[in-house]
Structure formats: C-alpha cells, structure tokens
C-alpha positions in Angstrom: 0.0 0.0 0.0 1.7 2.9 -1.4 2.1 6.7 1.1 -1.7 8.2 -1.1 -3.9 5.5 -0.4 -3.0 5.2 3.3 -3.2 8.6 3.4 -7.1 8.3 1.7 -7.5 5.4 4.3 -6.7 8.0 7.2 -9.2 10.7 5.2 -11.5 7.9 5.9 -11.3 7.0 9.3 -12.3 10.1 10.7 -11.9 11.6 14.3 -8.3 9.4 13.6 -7.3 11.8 11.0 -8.3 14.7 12.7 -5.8 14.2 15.8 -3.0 13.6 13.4 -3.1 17.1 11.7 -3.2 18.5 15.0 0.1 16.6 16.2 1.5 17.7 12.8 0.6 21.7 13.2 2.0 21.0 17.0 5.8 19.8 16.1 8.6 21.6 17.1 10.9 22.3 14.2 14.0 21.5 16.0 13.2 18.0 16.5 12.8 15.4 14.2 8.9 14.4 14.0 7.3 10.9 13.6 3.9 9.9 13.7 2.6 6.6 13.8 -0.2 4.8 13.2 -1.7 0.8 13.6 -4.6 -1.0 12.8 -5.6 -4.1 11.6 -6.3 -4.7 8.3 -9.9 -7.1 7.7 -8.7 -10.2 5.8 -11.5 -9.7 3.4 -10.5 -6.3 2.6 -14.3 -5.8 1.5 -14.9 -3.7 -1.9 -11.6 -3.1 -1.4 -11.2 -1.0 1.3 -9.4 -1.1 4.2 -10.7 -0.9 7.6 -8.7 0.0 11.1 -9.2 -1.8 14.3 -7.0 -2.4 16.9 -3.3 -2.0 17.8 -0.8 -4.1 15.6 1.0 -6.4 17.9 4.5 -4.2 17.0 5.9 -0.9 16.5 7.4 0.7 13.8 10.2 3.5 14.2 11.9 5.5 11.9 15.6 7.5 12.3 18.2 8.7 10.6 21.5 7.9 12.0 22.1 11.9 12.2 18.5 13.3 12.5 18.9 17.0 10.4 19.7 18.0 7.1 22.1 20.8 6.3 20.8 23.6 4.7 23.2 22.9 2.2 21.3 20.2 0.8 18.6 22.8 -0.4 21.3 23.4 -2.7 21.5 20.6 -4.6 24.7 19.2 -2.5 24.1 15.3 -1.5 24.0 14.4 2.0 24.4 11.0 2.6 22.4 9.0 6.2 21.6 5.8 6.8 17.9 5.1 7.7 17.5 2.9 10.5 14.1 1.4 10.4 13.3 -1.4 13.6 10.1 -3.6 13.8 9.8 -4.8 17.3 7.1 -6.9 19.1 7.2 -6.3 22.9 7.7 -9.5 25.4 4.3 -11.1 26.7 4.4 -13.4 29.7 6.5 -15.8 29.9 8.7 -16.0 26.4 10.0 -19.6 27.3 6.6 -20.8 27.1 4.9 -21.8 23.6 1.5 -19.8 23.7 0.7 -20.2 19.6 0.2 -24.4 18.3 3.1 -25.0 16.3 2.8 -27.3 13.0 6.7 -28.0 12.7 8.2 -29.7 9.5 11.5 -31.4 10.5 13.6 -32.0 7.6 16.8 -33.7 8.1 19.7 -34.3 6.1 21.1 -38.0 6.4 23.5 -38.3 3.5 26.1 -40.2 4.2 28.8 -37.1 4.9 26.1 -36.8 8.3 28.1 -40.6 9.4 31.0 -37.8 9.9 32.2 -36.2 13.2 29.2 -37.5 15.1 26.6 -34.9 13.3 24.1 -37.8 12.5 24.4 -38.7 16.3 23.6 -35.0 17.0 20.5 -35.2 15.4 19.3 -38.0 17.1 19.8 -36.3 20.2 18.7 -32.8 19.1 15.0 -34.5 17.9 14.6 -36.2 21.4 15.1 -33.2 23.2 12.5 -31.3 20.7 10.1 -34.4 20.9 10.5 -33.4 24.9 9.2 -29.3 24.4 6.3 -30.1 22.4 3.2 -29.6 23.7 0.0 -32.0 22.8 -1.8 -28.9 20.4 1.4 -28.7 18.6 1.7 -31.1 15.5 5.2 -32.3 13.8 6.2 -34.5 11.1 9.4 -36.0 9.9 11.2 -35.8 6.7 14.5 -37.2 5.7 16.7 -36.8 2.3 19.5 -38.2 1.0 19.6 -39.9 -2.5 15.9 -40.4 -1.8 13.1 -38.6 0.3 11.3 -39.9 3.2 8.7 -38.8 5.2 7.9 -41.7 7.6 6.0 -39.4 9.9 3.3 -37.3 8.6 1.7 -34.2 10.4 -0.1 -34.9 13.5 -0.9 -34.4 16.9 3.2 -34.0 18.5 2.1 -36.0 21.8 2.7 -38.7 19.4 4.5 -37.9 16.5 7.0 -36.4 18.7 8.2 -39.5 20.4 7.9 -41.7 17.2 10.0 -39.3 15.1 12.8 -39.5 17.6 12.4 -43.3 17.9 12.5 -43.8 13.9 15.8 -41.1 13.8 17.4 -43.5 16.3 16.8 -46.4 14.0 17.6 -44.8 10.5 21.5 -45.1 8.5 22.9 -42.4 6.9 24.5 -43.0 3.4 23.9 -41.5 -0.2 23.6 -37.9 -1.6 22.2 -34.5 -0.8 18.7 -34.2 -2.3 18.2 -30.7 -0.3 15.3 -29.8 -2.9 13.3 -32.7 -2.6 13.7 -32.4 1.2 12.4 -28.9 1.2 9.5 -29.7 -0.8 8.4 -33.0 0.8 8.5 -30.8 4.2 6.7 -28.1 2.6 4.0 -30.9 1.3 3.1 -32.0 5.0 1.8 -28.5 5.9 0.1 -27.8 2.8 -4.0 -27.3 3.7 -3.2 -26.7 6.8 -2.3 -23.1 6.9 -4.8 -20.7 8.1 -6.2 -23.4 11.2 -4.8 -20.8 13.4 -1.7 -22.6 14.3 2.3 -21.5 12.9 3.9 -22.9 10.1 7.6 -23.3 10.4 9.9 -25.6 8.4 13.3 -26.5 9.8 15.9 -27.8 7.7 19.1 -28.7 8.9 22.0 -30.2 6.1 25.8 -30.4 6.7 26.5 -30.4 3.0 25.7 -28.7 -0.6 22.9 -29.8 -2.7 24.1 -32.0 -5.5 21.0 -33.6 -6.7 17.5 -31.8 -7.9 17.7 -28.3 -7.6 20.9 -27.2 -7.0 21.3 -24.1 -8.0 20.4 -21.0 -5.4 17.7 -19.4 -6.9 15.9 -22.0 -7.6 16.4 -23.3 -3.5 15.1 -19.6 -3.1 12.0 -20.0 -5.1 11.0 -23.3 -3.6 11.6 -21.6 0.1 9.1 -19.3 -0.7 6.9 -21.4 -2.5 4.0 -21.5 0.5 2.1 -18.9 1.5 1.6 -18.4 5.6 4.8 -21.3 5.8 8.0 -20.2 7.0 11.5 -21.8 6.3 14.6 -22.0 8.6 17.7 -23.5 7.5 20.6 -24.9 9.6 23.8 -25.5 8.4 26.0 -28.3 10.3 29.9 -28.0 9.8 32.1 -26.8 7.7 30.8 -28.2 4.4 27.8 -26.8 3.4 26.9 -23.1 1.5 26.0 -20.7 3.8 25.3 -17.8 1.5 22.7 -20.8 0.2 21.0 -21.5 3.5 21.2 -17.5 4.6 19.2 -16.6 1.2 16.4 -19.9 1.7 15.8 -18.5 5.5 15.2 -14.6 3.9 13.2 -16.3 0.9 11.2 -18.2 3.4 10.7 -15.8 6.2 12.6 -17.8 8.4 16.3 -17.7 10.3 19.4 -19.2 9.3 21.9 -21.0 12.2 25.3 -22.3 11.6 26.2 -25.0 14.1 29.4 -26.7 14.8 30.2 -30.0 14.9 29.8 -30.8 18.6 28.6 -27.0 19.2 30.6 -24.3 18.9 31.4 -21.4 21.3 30.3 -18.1 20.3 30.2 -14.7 23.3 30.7 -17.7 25.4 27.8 -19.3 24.8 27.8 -23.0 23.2 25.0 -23.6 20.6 24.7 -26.6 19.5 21.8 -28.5 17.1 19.3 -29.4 20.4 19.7 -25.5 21.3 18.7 -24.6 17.7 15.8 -27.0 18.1 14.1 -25.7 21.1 14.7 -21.9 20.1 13.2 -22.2 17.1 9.7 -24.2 18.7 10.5 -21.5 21.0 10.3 -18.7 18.7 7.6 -20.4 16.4 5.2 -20.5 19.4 5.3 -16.8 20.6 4.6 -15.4 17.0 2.9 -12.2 16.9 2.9 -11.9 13.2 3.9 -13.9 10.2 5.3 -12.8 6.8 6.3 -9.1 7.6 6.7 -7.1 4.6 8.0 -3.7 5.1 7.5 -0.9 2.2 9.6 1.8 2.6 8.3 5.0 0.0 11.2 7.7 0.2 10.7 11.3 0.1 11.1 13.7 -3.0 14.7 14.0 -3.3 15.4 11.1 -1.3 17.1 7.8 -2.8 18.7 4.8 -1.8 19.8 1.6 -3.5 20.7 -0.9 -1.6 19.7 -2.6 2.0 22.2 -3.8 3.9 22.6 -7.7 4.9 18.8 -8.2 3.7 19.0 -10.2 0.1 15.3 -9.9 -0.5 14.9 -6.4 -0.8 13.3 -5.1 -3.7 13.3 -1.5 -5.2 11.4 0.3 -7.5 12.0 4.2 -8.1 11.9 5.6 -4.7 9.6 2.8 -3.3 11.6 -0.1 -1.0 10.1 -3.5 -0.2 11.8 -5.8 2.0 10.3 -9.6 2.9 11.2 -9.7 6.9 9.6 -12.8 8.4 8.0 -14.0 11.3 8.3 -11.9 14.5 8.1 -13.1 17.8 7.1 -11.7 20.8 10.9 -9.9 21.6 12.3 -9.7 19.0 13.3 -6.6 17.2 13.8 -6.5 13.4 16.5 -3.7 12.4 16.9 -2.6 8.7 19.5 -0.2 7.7 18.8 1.6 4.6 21.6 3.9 3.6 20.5 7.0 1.9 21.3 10.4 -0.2 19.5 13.4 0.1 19.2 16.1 -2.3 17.9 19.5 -3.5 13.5 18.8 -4.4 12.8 17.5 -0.9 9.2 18.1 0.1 8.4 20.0 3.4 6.0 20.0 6.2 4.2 23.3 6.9 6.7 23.9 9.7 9.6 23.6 7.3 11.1 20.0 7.7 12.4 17.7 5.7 9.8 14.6 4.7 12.2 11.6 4.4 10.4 8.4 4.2 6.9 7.2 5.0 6.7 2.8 6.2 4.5 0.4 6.2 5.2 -3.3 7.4 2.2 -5.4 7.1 2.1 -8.9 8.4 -0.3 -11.5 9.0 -2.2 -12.5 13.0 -2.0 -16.3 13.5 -5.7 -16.1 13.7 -5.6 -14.7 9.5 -6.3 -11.1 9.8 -3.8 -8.8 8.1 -2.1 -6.3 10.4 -0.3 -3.0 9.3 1.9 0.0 11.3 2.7 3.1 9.6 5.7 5.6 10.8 6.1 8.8 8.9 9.8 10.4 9.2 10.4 14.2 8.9 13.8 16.0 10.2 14.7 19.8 10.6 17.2 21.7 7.9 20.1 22.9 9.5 23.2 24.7 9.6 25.9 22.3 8.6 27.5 23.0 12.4 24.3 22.3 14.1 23.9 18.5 12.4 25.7 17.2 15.0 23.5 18.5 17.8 20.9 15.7 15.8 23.0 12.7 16.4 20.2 9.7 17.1 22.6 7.0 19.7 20.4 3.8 19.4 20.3 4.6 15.5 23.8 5.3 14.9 24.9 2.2 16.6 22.6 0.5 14.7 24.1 1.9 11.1 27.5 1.5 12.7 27.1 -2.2 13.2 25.2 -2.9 10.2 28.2 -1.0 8.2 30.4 -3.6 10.1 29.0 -6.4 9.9 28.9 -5.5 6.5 32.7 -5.8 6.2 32.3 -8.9 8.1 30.1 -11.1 5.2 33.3 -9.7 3.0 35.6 -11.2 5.0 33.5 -14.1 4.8 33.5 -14.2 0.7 37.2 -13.9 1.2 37.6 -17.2 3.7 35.6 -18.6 1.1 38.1 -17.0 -1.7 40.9 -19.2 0.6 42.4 -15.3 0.7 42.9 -15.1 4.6 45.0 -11.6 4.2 41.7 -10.0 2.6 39.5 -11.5 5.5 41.4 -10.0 8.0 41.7 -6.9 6.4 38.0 -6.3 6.2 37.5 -7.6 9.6 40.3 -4.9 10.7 38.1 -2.4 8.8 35.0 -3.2 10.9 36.8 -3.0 14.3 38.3 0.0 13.3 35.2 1.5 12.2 33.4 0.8 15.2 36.5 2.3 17.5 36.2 5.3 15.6 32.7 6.0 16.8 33.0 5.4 20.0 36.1 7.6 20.2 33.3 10.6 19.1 31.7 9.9 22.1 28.2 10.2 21.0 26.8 6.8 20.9 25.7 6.2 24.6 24.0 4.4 27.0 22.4 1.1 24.8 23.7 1.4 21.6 27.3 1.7 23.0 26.9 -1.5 24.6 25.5 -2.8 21.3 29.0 -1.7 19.9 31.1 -2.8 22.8 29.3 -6.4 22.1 30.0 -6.5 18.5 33.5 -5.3 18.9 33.8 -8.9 20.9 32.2 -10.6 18.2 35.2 -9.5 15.7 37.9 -9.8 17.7 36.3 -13.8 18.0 36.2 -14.0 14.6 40.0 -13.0 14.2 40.6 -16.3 16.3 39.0 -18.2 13.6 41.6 -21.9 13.3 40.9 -22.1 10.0 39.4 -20.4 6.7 35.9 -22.6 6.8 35.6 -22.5 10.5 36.0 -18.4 10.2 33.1 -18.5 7.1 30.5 -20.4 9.0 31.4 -18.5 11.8 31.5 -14.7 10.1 28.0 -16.2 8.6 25.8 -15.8 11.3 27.8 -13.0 12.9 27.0 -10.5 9.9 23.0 -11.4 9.6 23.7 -10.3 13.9 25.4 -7.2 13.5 23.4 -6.3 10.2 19.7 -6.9 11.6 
C-alpha cells in the first residue's frame, strides 16, 4: 500500500485523522517528528477497502543515524544517512513458554557425509530433546533426504509424532547424496492445507553439506523456500561443508532464520549452541509469534534515494519505493533494517519547514488470519551544517555502525571462502576499526554503545577463527547479527 492511499485510508477514518493534523501543526521544528499509526487490516478487505481496528501487535520506528539536514542540501549538494528502520514486538508473559500451536516440519539431512564427526548422532539427540518441548496442540512431522526422500512421519498431533520421530531417527543409516530440494518440498508438502487453522507454520531444515542432486542451484532453492504462503523456512547448516550464503538466502526467501552450528557445538560470546539449542529456540520462537510474513514498504521522500539494504538479500526497489520480505516476529524480538541513503535538492516540506524523508508500512499476518499493518512517517529539521551534529540519534547510529560492520564482516567471509585469509582479515580490521572510531566521538551512549562494545567482541572472535571454513561459518551468522 503505497504513502496516497494510506493517506485516503486515514481521510476515511475520521476523528483518527483529525488528531493527526493537529500533532503535525503541534511539532517543534527543531526535532525530528514521527507519527505513527496501527490497525488491523480485515482479511476480506471488502470492496476493497481497508478498515482500522485495533493496535498491531509491533511498533514501527523511523531514524536517521544523524536526524537533520544541512541547509546545504537545499542546494543541490548530496548528503548521505543511513535510515534505521526497527520492527519490534514487545515481550508477553513468559517467552520460554509456547503460547501459539506449532505445525513444525523437521527436515533432516542423512546423506552419508552426516556418518562424519558425530553430526548424525547429534540429530538423534537434538530431535529427542524437541520431541520433549512439544506440547500435545502442537503437531510435527518428519522428513528425511538423502539420494531419496522420506517422510515416515506425517503431520499430526506431537504428543505422538514427537516421540515416534525420535524413535525412527534413532533407527535410520545415513548414506547416499544431498537431495536438499526434494527435502524442502516433501516438508513443505506435510503443511500444505493446513495453513490458516490458526496454528504456525515453520519448516526446519538442517544439512551439513551442498545440494548436489534436484535443484541445486540457489535461486531456484530460493523459489521453492518461498513457494508456500503463511509457511515459514529455517535452514541450519552443520559443519564446515555446506553453503551458507545458500542457506542464509532460503531463511530470507522463506521468512525464516538461518543457524550455523558446529560440529559438537561451537562457542560463540561464550555461549555454546549446538543442534538441540537450535531445536528448542526455534519451537521457541515459532510459538510466541505475533505476526507472520512481515513485509515492510519503505516509500522515500522527494529528493530522497537509496539503492541498496544492507545484509537483507530480498529487498526489492522500484524508483523511490523499497520492499523488504522480513519474516515471522516473535514476541521480543526486534527486526532492524538499515537503509543507507542520499538526500538532495527537491525534498518536500512540512508546513513547519522540515524535511519529509520516508513514509513505512510493514504489514504482516495474525496467526488467527487477519492482516495487520503500522505506519511511521519520518520528517527532520534543515540545519546549519555546524548544528547536524547536535541531531546525532545514539540507538540509530549504533545500529548503522554495526550494520556497516557487519557489512565488512560477510566480506571477510566471501574472502575465507576465496581461501584469501590476508583480505578476511583486512575487512575484519576495517570493521573494528570503524566501530572504534565511533566510539572515540563519544556520541553513541548508554544502549547502543553496549551494542557496539558487544559487536567489537564478536570480531575480535572472529579473528581467532583456526581455519578459513571455520572463520566463514562463523562470520556467517555474525553479519545477519550485527546487520539486523
């Protein structure tokens, strides 16, 4: 829904509309000015139209990294920002308990590379201790691939399934190839008719290798991730063999998150993770959705442009319009995308003389089926260039900062992958430099410089890395961090 027709929508709803032009006749100049607003979209969308209900189970926000625009811009001169833009659902209750029914697809690699290092063993033990979290309203099935697909349970009620799958895991061989494809779909193919019941729709695929059967190319992995409406997909990679640029894109196409786990777990900030932990996070996560399939449409202002988003692949752009596919959200998490962005002469102004930079809207779905939307509109002051600096947005900034790094980070990662450990280190030096430098300003404070003194840890980690595939798995899941 393009910036005119929510603005007709608002038109429409009245005594709504009405209190918004009176904040916007009401904001001080010298502050950057946001308005919000949330409803819930009918499913029907009757005639057409949209109707407003109540609050969206998440907020939107809006910020530049530096929240003014030098008058120098007015000029024609470009000013470059980065737009931070977070989607965040607040905790509710208890977030280690499951409150949503789950419909979880297992999909587990057991080619014969999984006889390696123990991994196949891990598996067993990892679907035992998910067969132990699942509550009776919760339904799972089982699929397996190698050189052929199984799926020897189907979708039912987990009170059963649960214990079975974990039984039949124990029992099973691993040996042949890496039919990934016909794994995805045959997991895909137990949820299908079943979306919409009011329960979540999650697959999880874990591999330790590459796909070298079916489809095997990425973009066609991408299109089958996404090939299911209302069904997310999370990937898990498993060692040192596998593509993780592969499994990070199927987890964006699919709505879903992406995990690398070492063999035997891996530490990481000091925490191990290994394939059980990955398990129960993601029934975790599955069960306190607040909304599935988040899209977020970014529409820039008038002399606003932008052309990339950083760390997010599916992002999608069309003149000054910006869609990015974010997933599922859970109750706690926060969603942050960092769009950065040049400003020119031709910008379009409020009545009180500010800046209109961007307008959002990220829509998503209730469990339940209705369609839920939140709106944040950005405007900024114009100011002399020695007064920009008074406009310096901490939590923002740290955000860009980190996102810039962990930027640098999935380079270093392409150069592990390149077997060229010089350039790896150099961009990781480049990130850890980058982030010293802003905290030697002095500006970033209170949360967002402990945001940076974490991810500051995470690289100097990284530069312990033993080996060139340990440090890409590694640097795989530390960018999507630092960048989201």
């Amino acid at each position: 829904m393009r910036r005119w027709m929510f603005t007709t929508l608002l038109g429409l709803a009245g005594s709504l509309a009405v209190a918004l032009s009176a904040w916007f006749a009401d904001r001080n100049a010298e502050k950057p000015a946001i308005s919000a607003d949330v409803g819930v979209i009918n499913a029907e969308e009757a005639g057409g139209g949209i109707q407003l209900y109540d609050a969206a189970p998440y907020t939107v926000t809006a910020h530049l990294d530096y929240e003014a625009i030098p008058t120098s811009a007015d000029k024609q001169e470009i000013t470059s920002r980065n737009l931070v833009i977070t989607v965040t659902a607040p905790p509710t209750g208890d977030l280690d308990a499951v409150t949503v029914p789950v419909d979880l697809a297992v999909v587990v690699d057991t080619s014969g590379s999984m006889n390696d290092e123990g991994k196949f063993d891990e598996a067993r033990a990892a679907m035992h201790a998910l067969a132990g979290q699942l509550r009776p309203d919760d339904r799972l099935s089982l699929v397996t691939f190698s050189s052929l697909v199984n799926t020897p349970v189907r979708l039912g009620s987990a009170s059963e399934t649960g214990p079975l799958a974990a039984t039949l895991l124990d029992n099973m061989t691993a040996g042949g190839s890496t039919y990934l494809s016909g794994g995805l779909n045959a997991g895909m193919d137990t949820l299908r008719g079943t979306v919409g019941d009011g329960h979540v729709h999650r697959v999880l695929l874990m591999t330790d290798g590459r796909a070298n059967q079916g489809v095997i190319d990425q973009a066609g992995l991408v299109e089958i991730a996404k090939s299911l409406p209302g069904t997310s997909v999370s990937t898990i990679g498993m060692g040192l063999d596998y593509d993780e640029a592969e499994l990070s894109a199927m987890a964006d196409a699919g709505g879903g998150d992406y995990h690398y786990v070492g063999v035997g777990g891996r530490a990481t900030d000091g925490k191990a993770v290994d394939l059980a932990a990955v398990f129960g996070e993601e029934l975790r996560t599955a069960g306190s959705v607040v909304a599935t399939g988040l899209t977020l449409t970014v529409d820039l202002g008038p002399g606003v442009t932008a052309d990339r988003v950083i760390s997010w692949s599916d992002a999608q752009f069309a003149g000054r319009t910006v869609t990015v596919g974010l997933g599922d959200l859970s109750a706690g998490q926060t969603r942050t995308i960092v769009i950065p962005v040049r400003i020119s002469g031709g910008m379009s102004l409020s009545a009180d003389g500010q800046a209109d930079i961007a307008w959002t809207n990220v829509v998503g779905t209730l469990p339940g089926g209705a369609r839920v939307a939140s709106q944040t509109t950005l405007f900024v002051p114009i100011v002399p260039l020695a007064k920009v600096k008074d406009h310096e947005a901490s939590d923002a900034d740290a955000a860009a900062t980190r996102a810039l790094a962990g930027e640098a980070v999935d380079e270093a990662r392409q150069a592990w992958n390149r077997g060229d450990s010089t350039a790896a280190k150099e961009r990781l030096d480049w990130g850890s430099d980058y982030i010293r430098s802003k905290q030697a300003e002095g500006v970033v404070t209170g949360r967002g410089a402990d945001t940076l003194d974490g991810s500051l840890q995470a690289l100097k980690a990284l530069g312990y890395a033993s080996d060139e595939g340990e440090g890409a798995k590694a640097a795989s899941e530390t960018s999507r961090t630092m960048s989201r």
